[in-house]
C-alpha positions in Angstrom: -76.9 45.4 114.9 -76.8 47.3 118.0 -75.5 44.5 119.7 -72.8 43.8 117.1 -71.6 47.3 117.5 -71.1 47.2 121.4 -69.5 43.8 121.4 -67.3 45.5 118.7 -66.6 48.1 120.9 -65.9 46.5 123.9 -63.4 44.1 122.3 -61.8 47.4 120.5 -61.3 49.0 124.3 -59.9 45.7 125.7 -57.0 45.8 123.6 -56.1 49.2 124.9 -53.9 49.3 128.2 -56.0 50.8 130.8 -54.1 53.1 134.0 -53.9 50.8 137.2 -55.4 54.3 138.9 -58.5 54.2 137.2 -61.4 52.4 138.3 -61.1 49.0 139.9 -58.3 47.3 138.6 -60.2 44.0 140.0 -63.5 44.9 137.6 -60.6 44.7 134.7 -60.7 41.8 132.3 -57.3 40.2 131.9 -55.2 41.8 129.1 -55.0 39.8 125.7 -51.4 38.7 124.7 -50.1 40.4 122.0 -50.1 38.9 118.7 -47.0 38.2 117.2 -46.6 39.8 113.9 -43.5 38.4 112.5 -44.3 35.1 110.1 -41.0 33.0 111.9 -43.9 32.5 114.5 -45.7 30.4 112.6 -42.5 28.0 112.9 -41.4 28.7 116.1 -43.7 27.9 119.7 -42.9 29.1 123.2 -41.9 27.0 126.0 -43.6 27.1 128.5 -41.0 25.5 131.4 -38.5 28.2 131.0 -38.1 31.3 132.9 -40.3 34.2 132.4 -37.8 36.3 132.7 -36.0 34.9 130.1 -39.4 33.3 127.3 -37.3 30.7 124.5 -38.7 29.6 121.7 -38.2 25.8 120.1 -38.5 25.2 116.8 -41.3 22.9 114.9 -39.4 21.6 112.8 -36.4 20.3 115.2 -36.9 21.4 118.4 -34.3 23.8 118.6 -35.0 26.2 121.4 -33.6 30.1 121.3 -34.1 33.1 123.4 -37.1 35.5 122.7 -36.7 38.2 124.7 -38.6 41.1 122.5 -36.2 43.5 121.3 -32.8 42.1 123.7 -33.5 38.4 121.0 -35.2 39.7 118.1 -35.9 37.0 115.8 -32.8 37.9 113.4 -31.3 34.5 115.1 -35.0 32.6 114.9 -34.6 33.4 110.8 -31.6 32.5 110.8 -32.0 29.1 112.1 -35.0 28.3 109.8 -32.7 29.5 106.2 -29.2 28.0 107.4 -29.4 25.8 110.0 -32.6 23.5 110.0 -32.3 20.2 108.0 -36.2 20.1 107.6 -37.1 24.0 106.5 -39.0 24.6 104.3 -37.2 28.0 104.2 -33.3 26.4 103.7 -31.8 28.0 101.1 -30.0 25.5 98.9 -27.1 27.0 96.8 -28.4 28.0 93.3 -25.2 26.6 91.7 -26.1 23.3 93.4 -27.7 20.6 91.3 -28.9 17.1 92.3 -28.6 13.9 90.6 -31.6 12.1 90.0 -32.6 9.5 87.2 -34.4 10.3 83.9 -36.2 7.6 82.3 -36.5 7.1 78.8 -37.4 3.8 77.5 -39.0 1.0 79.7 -36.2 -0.3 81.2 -33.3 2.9 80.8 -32.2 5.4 82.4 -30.1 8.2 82.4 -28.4 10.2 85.2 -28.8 13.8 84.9 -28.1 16.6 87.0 -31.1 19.1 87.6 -31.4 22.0 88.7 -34.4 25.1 89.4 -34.8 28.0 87.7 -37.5 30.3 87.9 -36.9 31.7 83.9 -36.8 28.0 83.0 -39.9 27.2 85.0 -41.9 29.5 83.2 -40.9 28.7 80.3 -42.3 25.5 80.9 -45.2 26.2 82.0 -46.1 28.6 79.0 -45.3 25.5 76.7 -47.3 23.6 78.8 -50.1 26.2 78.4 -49.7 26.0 74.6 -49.2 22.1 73.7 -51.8 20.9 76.1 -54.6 24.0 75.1 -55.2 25.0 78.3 -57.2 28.5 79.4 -55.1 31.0 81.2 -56.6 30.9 84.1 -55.2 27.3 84.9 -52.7 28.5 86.8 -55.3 30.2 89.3 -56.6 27.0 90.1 -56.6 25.3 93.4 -55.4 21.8 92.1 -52.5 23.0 90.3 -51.3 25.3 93.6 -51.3 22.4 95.1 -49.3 20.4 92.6 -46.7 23.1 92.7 -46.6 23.6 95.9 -45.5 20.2 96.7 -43.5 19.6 93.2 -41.3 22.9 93.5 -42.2 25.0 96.7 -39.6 27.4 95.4 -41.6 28.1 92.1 -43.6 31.7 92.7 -46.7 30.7 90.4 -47.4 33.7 88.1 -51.4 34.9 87.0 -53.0 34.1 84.3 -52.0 38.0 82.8 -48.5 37.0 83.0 -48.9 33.3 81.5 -50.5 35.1 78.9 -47.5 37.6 78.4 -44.8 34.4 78.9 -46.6 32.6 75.8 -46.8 35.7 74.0 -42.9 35.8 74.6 -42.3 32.2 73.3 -44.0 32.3 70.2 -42.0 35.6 69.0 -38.7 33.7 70.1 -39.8 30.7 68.1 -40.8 32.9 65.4 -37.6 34.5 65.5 -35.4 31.1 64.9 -38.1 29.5 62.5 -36.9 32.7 60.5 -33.8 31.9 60.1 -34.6 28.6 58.3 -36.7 30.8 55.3 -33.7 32.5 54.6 -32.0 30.3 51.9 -34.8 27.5 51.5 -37.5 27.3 48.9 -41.0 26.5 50.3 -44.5 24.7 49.1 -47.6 26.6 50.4 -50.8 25.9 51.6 -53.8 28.2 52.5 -57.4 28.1 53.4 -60.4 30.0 55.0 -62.5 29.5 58.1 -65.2 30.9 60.3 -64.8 30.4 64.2 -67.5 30.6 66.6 -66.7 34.5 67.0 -67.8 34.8 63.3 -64.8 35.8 62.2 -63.0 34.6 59.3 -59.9 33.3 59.7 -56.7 32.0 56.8 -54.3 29.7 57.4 -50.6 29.9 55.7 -48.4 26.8 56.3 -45.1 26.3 54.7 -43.4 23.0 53.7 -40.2 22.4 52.5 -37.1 19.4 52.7 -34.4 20.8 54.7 -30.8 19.9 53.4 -30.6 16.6 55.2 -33.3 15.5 53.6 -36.4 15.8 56.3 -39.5 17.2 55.5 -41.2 19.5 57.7 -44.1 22.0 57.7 -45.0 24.8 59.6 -48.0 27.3 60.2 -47.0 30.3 59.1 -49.9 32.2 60.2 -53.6 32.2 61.5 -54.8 35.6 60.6 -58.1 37.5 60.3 -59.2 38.5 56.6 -62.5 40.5 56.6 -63.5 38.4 53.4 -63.1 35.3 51.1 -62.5 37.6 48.0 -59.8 36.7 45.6 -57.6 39.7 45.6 -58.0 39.9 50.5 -56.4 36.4 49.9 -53.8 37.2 47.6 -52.9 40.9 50.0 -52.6 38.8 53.4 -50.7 36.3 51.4 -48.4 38.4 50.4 -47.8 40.7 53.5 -47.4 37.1 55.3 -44.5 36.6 53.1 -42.9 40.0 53.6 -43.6 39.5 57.3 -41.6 36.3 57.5 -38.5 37.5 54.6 -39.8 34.3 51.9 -39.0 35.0 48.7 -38.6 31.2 47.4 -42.2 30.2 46.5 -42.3 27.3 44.3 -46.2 26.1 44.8 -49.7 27.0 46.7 -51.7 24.6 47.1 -55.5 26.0 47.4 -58.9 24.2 47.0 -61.0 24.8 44.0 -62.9 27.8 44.6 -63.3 30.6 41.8 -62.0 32.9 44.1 -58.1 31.0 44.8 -57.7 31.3 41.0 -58.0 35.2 41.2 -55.7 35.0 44.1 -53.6 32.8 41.9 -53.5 35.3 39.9 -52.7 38.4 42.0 -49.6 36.9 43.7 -48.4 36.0 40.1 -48.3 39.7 39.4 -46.7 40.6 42.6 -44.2 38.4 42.5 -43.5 38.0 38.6 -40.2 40.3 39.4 -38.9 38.3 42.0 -35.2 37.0 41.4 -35.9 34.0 43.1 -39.2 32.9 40.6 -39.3 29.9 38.9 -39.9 30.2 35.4 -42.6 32.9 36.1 -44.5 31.0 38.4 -45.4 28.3 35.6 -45.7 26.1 38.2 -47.2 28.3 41.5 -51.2 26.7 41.1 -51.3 23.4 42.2 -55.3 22.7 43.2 -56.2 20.5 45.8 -56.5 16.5 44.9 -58.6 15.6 47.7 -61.0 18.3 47.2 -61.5 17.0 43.7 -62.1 13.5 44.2 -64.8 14.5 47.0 -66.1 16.3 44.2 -66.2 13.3 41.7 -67.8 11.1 44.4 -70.2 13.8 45.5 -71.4 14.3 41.8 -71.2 10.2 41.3 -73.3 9.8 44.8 -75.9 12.4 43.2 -78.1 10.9 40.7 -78.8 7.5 43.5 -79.1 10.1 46.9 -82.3 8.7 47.9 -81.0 5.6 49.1 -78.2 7.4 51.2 -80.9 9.6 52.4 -83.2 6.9 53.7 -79.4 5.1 55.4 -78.7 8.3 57.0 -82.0 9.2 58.4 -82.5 5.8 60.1 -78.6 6.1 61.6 -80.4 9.8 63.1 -83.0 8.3 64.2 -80.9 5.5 66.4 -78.8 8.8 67.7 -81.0 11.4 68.7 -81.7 9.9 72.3 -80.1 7.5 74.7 -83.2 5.3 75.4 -83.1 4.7 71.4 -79.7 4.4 71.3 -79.9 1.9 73.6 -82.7 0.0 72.1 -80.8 -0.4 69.3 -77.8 -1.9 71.3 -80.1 -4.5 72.1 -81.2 -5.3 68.7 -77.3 -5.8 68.1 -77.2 -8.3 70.6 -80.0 -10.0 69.8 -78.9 -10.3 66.6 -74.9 -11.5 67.6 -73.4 -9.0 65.4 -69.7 -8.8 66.0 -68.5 -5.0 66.4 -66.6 -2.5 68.6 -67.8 0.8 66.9 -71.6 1.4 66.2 -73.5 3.7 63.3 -72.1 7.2 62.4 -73.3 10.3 60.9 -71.6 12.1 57.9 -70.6 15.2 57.8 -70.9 18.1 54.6 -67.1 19.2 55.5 -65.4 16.0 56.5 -64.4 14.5 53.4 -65.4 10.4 53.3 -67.6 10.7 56.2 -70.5 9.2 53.7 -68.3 6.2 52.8 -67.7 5.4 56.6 -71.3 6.1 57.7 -72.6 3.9 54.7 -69.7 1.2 55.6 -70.8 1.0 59.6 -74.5 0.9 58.4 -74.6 -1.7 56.2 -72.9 -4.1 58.8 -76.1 -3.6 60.9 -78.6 -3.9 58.6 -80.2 -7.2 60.5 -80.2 -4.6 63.7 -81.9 -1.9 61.6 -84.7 -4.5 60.8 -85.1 -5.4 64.1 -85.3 -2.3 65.2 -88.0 -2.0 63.2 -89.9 -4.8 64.3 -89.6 -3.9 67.9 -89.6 0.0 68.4 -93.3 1.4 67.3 -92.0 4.9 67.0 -89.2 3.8 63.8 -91.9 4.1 61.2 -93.5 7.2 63.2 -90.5 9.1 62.8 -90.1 8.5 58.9 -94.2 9.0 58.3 -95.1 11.7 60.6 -95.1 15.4 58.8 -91.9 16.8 60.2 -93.6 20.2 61.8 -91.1 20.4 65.0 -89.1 23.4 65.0 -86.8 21.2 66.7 -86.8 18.4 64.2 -85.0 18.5 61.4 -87.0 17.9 57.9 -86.5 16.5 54.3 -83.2 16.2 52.7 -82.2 18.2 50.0 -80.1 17.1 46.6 -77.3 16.6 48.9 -78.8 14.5 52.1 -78.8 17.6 54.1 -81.7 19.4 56.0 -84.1 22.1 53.6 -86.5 22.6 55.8 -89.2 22.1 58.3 -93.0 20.8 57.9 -91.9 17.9 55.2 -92.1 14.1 55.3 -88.7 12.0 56.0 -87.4 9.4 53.9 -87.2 6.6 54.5 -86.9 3.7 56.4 -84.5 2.2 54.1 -85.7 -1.4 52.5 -83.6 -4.0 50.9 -83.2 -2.2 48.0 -81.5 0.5 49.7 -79.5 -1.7 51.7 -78.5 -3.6 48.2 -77.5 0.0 46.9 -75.6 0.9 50.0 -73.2 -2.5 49.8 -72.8 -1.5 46.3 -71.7 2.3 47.1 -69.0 1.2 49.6 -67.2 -1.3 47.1 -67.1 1.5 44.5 -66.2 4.0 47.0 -63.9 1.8 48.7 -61.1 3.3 46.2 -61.8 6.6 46.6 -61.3 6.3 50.3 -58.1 4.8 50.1 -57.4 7.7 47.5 -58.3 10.3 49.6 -56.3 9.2 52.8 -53.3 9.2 50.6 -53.5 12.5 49.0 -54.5 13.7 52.4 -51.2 13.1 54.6 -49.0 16.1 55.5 -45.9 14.4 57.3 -45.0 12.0 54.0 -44.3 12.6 50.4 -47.8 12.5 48.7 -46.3 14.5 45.2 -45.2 10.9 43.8 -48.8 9.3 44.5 -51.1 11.6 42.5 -50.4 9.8 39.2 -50.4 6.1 40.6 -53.4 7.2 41.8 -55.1 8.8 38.8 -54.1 6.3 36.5 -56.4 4.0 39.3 -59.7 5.9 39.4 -59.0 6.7 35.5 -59.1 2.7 34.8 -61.9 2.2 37.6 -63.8 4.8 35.7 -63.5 3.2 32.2 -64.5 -0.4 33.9 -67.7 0.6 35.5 -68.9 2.6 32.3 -68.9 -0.6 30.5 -70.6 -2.9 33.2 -73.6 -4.2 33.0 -75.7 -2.9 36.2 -77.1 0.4 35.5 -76.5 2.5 38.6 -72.9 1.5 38.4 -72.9 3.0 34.8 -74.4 5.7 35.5 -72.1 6.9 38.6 -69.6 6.2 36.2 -70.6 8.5 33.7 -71.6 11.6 36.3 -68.3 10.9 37.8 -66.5 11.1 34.4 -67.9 14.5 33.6 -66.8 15.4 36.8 -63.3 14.1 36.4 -62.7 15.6 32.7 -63.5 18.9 34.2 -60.5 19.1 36.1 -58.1 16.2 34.8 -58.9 15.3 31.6 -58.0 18.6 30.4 -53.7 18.0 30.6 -53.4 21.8 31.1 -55.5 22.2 34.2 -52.9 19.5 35.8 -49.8 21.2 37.3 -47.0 19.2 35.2 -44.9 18.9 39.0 -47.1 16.0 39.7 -46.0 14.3 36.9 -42.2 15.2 36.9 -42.4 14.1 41.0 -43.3 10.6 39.7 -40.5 11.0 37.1 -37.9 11.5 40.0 -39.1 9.0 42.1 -36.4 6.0 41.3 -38.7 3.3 41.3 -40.6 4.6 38.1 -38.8 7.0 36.1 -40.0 8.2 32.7 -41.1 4.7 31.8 -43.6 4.5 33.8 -45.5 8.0 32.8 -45.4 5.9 29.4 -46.4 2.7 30.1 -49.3 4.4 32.2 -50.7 6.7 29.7 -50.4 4.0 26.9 -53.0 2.3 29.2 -55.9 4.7 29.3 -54.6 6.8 25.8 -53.8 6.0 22.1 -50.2 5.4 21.6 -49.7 8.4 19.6 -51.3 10.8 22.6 -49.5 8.7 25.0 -45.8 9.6 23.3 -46.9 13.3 23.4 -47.6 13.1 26.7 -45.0 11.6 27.4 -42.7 14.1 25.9 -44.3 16.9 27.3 -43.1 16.0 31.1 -39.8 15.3 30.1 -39.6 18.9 28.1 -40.7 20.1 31.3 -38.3 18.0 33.3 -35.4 19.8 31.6 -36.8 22.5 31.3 -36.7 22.7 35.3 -33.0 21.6 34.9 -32.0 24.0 32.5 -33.4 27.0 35.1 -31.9 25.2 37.7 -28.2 24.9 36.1 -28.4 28.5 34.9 -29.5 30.0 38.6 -26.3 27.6 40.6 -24.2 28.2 38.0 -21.7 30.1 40.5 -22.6 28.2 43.3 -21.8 24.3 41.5 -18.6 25.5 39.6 -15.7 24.4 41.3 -13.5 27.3 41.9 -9.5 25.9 41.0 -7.7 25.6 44.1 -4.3 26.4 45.1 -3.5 22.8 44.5 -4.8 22.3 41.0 -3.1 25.8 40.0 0.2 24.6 40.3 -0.9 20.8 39.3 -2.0 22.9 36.1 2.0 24.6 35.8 4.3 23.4 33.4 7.2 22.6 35.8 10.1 21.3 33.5 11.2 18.5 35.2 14.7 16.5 33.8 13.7 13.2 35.4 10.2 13.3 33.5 10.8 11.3 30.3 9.5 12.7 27.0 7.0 9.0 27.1 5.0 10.1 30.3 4.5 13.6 29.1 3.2 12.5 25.8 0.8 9.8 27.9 0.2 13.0 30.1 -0.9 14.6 27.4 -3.1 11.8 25.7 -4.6 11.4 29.0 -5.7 14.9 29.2 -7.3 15.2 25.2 -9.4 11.7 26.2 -10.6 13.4 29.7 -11.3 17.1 27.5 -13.2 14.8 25.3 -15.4 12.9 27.1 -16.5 16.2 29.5 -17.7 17.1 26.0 -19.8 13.7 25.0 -20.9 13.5 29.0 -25.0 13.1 29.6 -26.3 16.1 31.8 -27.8 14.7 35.1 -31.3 14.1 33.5 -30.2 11.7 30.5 -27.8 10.0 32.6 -31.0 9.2 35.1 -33.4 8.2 33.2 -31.1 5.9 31.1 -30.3 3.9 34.8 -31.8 1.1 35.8 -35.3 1.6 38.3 -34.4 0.5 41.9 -36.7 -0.5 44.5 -39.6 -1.4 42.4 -42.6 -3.2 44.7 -40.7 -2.6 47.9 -43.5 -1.3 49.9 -40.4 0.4 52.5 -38.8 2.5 50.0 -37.9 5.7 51.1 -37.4 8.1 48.7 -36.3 11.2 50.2 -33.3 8.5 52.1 -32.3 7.6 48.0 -31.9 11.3 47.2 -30.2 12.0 50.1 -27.7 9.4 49.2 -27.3 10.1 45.9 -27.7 13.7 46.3 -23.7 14.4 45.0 -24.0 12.3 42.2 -27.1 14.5 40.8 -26.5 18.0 42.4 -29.2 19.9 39.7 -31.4 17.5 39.8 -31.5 16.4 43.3 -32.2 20.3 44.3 -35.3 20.3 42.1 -36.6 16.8 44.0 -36.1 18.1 47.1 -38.6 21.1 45.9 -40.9 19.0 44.0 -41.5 16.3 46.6 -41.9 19.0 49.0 -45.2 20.0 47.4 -48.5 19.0 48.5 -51.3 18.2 46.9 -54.3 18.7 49.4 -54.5 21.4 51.6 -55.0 18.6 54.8 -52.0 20.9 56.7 -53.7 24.1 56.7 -57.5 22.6 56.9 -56.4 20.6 60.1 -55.2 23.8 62.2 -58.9 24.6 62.3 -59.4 21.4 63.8 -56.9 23.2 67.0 -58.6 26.4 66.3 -62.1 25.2 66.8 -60.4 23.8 70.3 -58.8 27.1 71.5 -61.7 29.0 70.7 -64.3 27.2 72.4 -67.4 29.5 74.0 -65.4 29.6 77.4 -62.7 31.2 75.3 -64.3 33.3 73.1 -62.6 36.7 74.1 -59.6 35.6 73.5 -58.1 38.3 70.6 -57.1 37.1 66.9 -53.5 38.1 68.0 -53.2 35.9 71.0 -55.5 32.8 68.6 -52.6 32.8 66.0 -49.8 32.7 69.2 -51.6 29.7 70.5 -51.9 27.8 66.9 -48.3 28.8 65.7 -46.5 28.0 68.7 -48.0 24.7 69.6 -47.8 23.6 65.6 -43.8 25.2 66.3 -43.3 23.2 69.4 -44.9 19.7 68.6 -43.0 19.6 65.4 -39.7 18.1 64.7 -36.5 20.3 65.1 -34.9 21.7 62.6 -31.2 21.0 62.2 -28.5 23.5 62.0 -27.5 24.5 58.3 -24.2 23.5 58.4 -23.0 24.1 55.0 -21.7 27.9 55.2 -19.5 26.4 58.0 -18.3 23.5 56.2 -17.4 25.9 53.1 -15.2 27.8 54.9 -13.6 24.6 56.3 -12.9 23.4 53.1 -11.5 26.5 51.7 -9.3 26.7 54.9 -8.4 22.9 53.7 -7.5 23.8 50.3 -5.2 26.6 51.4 -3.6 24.8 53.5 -2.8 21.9 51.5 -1.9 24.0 48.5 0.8 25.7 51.2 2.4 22.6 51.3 2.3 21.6 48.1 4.2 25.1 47.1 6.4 24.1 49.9 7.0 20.8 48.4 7.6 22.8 45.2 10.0 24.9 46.2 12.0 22.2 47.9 12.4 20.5 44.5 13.7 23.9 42.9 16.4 24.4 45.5 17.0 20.6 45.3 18.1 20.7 41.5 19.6 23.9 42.0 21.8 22.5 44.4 22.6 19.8 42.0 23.5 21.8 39.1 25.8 23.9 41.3 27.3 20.6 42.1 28.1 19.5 38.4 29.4 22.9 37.6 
């Protein structure tokens, strides 16, 4: 230390300037060069062949030398050369105004020529979206890599912290919140909500809205990812409804919930709250709609009860092959050996991912040969299933459900041919209910229309395998039909939409609802049925006509006005006035005799039946002005979904975001994150245009009924003349 503080000192003194009188100026070390300060020296270097007198510098870039001659030079010229006058600074300002041409590609094979420009608002815009789509941590932009990348994309970029990022994304979700507002204004919307717990152990519910916009797209959107401090009925119902008051909705027509006893009370709440609304829709008869997928995982689940031993035994030897790498391997081997054709190997289900027991049985059952071999060969297989289970670390027995109870018990299994008999058996009968599920459970199609196709299809599967022969089949069936007359049997716990979406869907119509009930009910039950959805359908209609009654009349225009005048005309013979006339009492009576929109619908013939590529929201859209009632109640009631797949897969992105390197992040900044990259990946919405084109065609009717008054008055002072004449 003593030595680091003289060596310190003596390097301090030799930057002073010492008198030549003092002490031997030959004892003197040499005096350091003074260190040049200004940052143009890092791109200039002197010269050394020049005179001292007169020091010049040279450039690194291009050479270029200049005078340096302290304060005579300065380095006001040095800077100069490096902004304006250097091809190759890095420092050359280019005009801001300027923009290069350079090629955008967007297919293989095209092009377009585009001129770009940078911009440092623009930039960070970017980069905040970038931040949000691609669920990166703040601190990204800190890193060394992406400096780099920067640096060497856009030197001119000044890359912000990670407090800043963190601001800029704050920013863009409140501006996209602010123009997704603007749609909710005149649009009805189909909700969907449900609860979950992060890794912060915090509940959280998720509010997403869907709706078909007015050219006929359908879109959905989260409206929020909020904290509720519990799963209570009447929390639910509150944050639902201060959700809506947040975001100025006021059009509900249905909210799609799972089937907990709690939803139902929240059901009930929000009917109460919103009972006085203007914009209700025939007080909320229609606002419960319970989730289909959550009720056929139900039906399996109760159906998969009674014969869970066998499912057991499957799942615990598909544990066994993936707690470890050496035994995964082994069995890897014992696929090989046994020249069994597959990409994919054995899964585990899951207790929340709907038809992960279906897909674990499915992959199992195709190594069955493996699972024997594996037998055979590995010593420890049977260990694992006889051995008392007394590892902490283990995990024991199944319960009723195939899922862990406890510690110190026996497993089951391993599975025999029995089992493996059982298992083929379960994924033919659950084959259907996958395919169900998946169909209920899509968010970015119509799945309204499906629900009674498939109903009427488990219904009938149902009835078939009560009456077979094998026993575990029949009694599935029966636990499965207990399970499905709980919640559909029972016409009054089905939300009557489902059935009027298949009665709008061209292909089927009203004869389809009958021809389907007459298959699983007597005829007479069937006809009651069947009139029960179409008393609904116009019951919809009726609401419907009443509530655009102002908005569908057709005002008269200037036009029609005067077409309406009696204009005594000379040259009009006293023949086409009484045909005028008769004309007039046929159209009077037939506006009288005319079908509304429903009759007229349902008495057309079905189009597109069997084609597999019909769309149906691309039919309404076309023949939206020929049914203008009823084609605004299908674009609300295809809108509606029937699982709750939309809000149940932004935990999916939740569980991402907050990861345990993310855990502090606060529930404010969670629901940014969600929101805006659900806002940004989705599909714009397009400009209502119809306000615009209203006043367009008002402007239109004025005008033309100007110059049909003009036309008018011409033929008044045209007779006029003519009678002056005669006289």
């Amino acid at each position: 230390m003593e030595g680091e503080t003289s060596s310190a000192h003596n390097e301090k003194s030799n930057d002073k300037t010492e008198s030549p009188t003092t002490g031997n100026t030959n004892a003197l070390p040499p005096k350091r060069p003074k260190k040049k300060k200004s940052e143009v020296w890092d791109h200039f270097s002197m010269m050394g062949d020049c005179d001292p007198n007169n020091p010049r510098a040279a450039c690194n870039y291009c050479g270029k030398d200049y005078g340096c001659r302290g304060k005579r030079d300065g380095t006001s010229n040095l800077w100069n050369h490096l902004y304006n006058q250097c091809a190759t600074s890095p420092y050359k300002v280019v005009d801001k105004k300027q923009k290069t041409l350079c090629f955008l590609k967007k297919e293989e094979g095209q092009s377009t020529l585009k001129a770009v420009g940078f911009s440092e608002k623009i930039a960070r815009n970017a980069l905040a979206k970038m931040i949000i789509v691609d669920e990166l941590p703040f601190r990204h932009v800190e890193k060394e890599g992406f400096k780099f990348f920067v640096e060497v994309l856009e030197p001119r970029f000044t890359i912000p912290c990670r407090t800043t990022v963190a601001r800029d994304c704050m920013n863009l979700y409140y501006e996209e919140k602010k123009k997704l507002k603007k749609a909710f204004q005149k649009q009805r919307v189909c909700l969907t909500t449900d609860t979950w717990t992060s890794i912060q152990n915090l509940n959280y519910m998720c509010l997403t809205a869907h709706w078909i916009d007015n050219d006929w797209n359908l879109h959905k959107r989260i409206l929020n990812f909020c904290i509720v401090p519990n799963h209570k009925g009447v929390t639910i119902g509150k944050h639902i409804e201060k959700c809506l008051q947040e975001w100025g909705i006021d059009r509900i027509f249905t909210i799609t919930l799972d089937n907990a006893s709690s939803n139902d009370i929240a059901i009930q709440y929000l009917k109460r709250k919103t009972k006085d609304w203007k914009t209700t829709i025939l007080d909320n008869e229609f606002l419960h709609m319970r989730c289909c997928a959550h009720i056929v995982n139900l039906i399996v689940c109760e159906g998969l009860k009674d014969q869970n031993e066998s499912v057991v035994k499957i799942r615990n030897a598909v544990r066994y092959v993936r707690s470890s790498p050496s035994r995964l391997q082994t069995f890897k081997n014992c696929v090989e050996r046994e020249k069994i054709p597959s990409k994919s190997l054995v899964c585990l289900d899951l207790p929340t991912r709907w038809n992960s027991t279906y897909m674990m049985l499915e992959a199992a059952v195709k190594f069955q040969n493996a699972f024997e071999r594996l037998q055979e060969e590995d010593s420890q297989f049977d260990s694992y299933f006889n051995d008392d289970d007394n590892d902490e670390n283990e995990v024991g027995v199944e319960d009723d459900n195939g899922r862990g109870r406890g510690r110190g018990r026996k497993n089951i299994g391993p599975p025999n041919v029995l089992d493996w008999g059982k298992a083929r058996i379960f994924v033919q009968f659950l084959k259907l209910f996958y395919k169900v599920t998946l169909r209920f459970s899509g968010s970015l199609y119509v799945t309204s229309n499906a629900f009674f196709h498939e109903l009427v299809l488990v219904q009938s599967k149902l009835l078939t395998l009560s009456r077979s022969e094998d026993n575990m089949l029949k009694n599935m069936a029966a636990s499965m039909r207990k399970k499905y007359d709980k919640y559909w049997e029972n016409i009054k716990n089905i939300n009557f939409l489902l059935y009027v979406a298949v009665v709008l869907d061209p292909r089927y119509k009203l004869r389809y609802i009958m021809f389907s009930f007459k298959q699983v009910y007597e005829k007479s039950k069937a006809e009651e049925l069947t009139a029960m959805v179409e008393a609904k359908l116009k019951k919809l209609y009726e609401h419907y006509l009443q509530k655009d009654t102002s908005a569908n009349i057709a005002k008269p225009s200037v036009s029609q006005t005067f077409e309406e005048m009696d204009v005594d005309d000379e040259e009009e013979d006293d023949s086409k006035s009484f045909a005028f006339q008769y004309k007039k009492h046929l159209e009077e009576a037939e506006s009288l005799e005319n079908k509304s929109e429903v009759d007229r619908f349902l008495t057309e013939n079905c189009e597109g039946l069997g084609n597999a590529e019909f769309d149906i929201l691309a039919w309404w859209k076309l023949n939206s002005h020929k049914y203008q009632i009823l084609s605004q109640i299908a674009r609300d009631v295809l809108a509606v979904p029937v699982s709750t797949v939309a809000s149940e897969s932004a935990f999916s992105t939740g569980g991402r975001v907050l990861d345990p390197f993310r855990s502090s992040l606060t529930p404010k900044m969670v629901e940014a994150l969600i929101c805006g990259q659900n806002w940004l990946r989705s599909s714009p919405i397009p400009i209502n245009l119809r306000e615009a084109m209203d006043d367009i065609e008002k402007y239109e009717e004025i005008e033309s009924g100007n110059i049909f008054f003009f036309n008018y008055l011409l033929k008044l002072v045209h007779g006029y003349f003519n009678l002056v004449r005669f006289d």
